[in-house]
N, C-alpha and C positions, 0 to 999 in steps of 0.2 A: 427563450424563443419557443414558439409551440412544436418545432419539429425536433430537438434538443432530446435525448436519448441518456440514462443514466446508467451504470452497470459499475457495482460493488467489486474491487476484486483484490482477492487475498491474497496477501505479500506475507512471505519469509521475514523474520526482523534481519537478516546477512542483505535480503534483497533491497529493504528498507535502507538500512543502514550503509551498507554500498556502493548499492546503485545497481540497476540490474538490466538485461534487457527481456522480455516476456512475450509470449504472444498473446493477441488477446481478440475475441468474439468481435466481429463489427457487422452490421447488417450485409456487407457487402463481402464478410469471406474475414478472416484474421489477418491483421496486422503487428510489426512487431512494435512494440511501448518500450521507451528509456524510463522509467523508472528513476530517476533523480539520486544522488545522494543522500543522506539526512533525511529523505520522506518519512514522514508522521503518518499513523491513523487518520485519513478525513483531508489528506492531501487530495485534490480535485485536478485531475491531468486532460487536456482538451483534443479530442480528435478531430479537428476539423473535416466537414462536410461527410461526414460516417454518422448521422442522423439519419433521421425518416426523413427519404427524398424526396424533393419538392422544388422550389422556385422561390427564395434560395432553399437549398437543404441543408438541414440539421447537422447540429453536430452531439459527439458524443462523448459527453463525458464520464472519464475511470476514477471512480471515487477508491481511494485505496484503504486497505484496512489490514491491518498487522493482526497475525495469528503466530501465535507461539508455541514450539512444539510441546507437546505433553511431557511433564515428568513421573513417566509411566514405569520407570527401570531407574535399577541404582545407576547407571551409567550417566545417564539422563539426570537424574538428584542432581549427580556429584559435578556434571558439566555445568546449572544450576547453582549451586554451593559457589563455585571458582568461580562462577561473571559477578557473584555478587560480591562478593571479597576483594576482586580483580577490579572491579567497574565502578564501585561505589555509587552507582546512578540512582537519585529518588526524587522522579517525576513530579512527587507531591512538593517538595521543596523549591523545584527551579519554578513552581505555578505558583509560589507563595502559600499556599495551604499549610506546609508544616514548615518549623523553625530546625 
């Protein structure tokens, strides 16, 4: 719709992973966002009528995007080290890419 509103916004992977609640920017003053369990990078969350208002008015959707803290300190490495050893998780395999 032409009155439909977009807005990027960076999630915790704890908030991702989850489930969170946020506040978040809307033309009309901030609102608080559930944040789902399990959310992905590129998850698409719908505010209805929090568009550019109009007749009907828009809505706005929270495109979410996962940022990852830096590992900027040994502490940081080492918390790092332990999810990948802990976690065994590789993205590239569950998408078929790697064996």
């Amino acid at each position: 719709m032409g009155r439909d509103i977009y807005l990027e916004l960076p999630v915790t992977p704890w908030e991702a992973a989850l489930g969170a609640h946020v506040a978040v920017p809307t033309l009309g003053g901030k609102v608080d966002l559930t944040i789902p369990a399990g959310s992905q990078t590129g998850r698409k969350l719908r505010l209805q009528r929090r568009g550019l208002p109009g007749n009907p008015p828009g809505d706005q959707y929270v495109v979410l995007k996962i940022e990852t803290p830096p590992a900027d300190s040994d502490t940081a490495r080492d918390f790092y080290r332990r999810m990948e050893q802990q976690l065994k998780f590789n993205p590239r395999r569950a998408a078929g890419l790697e064996s």
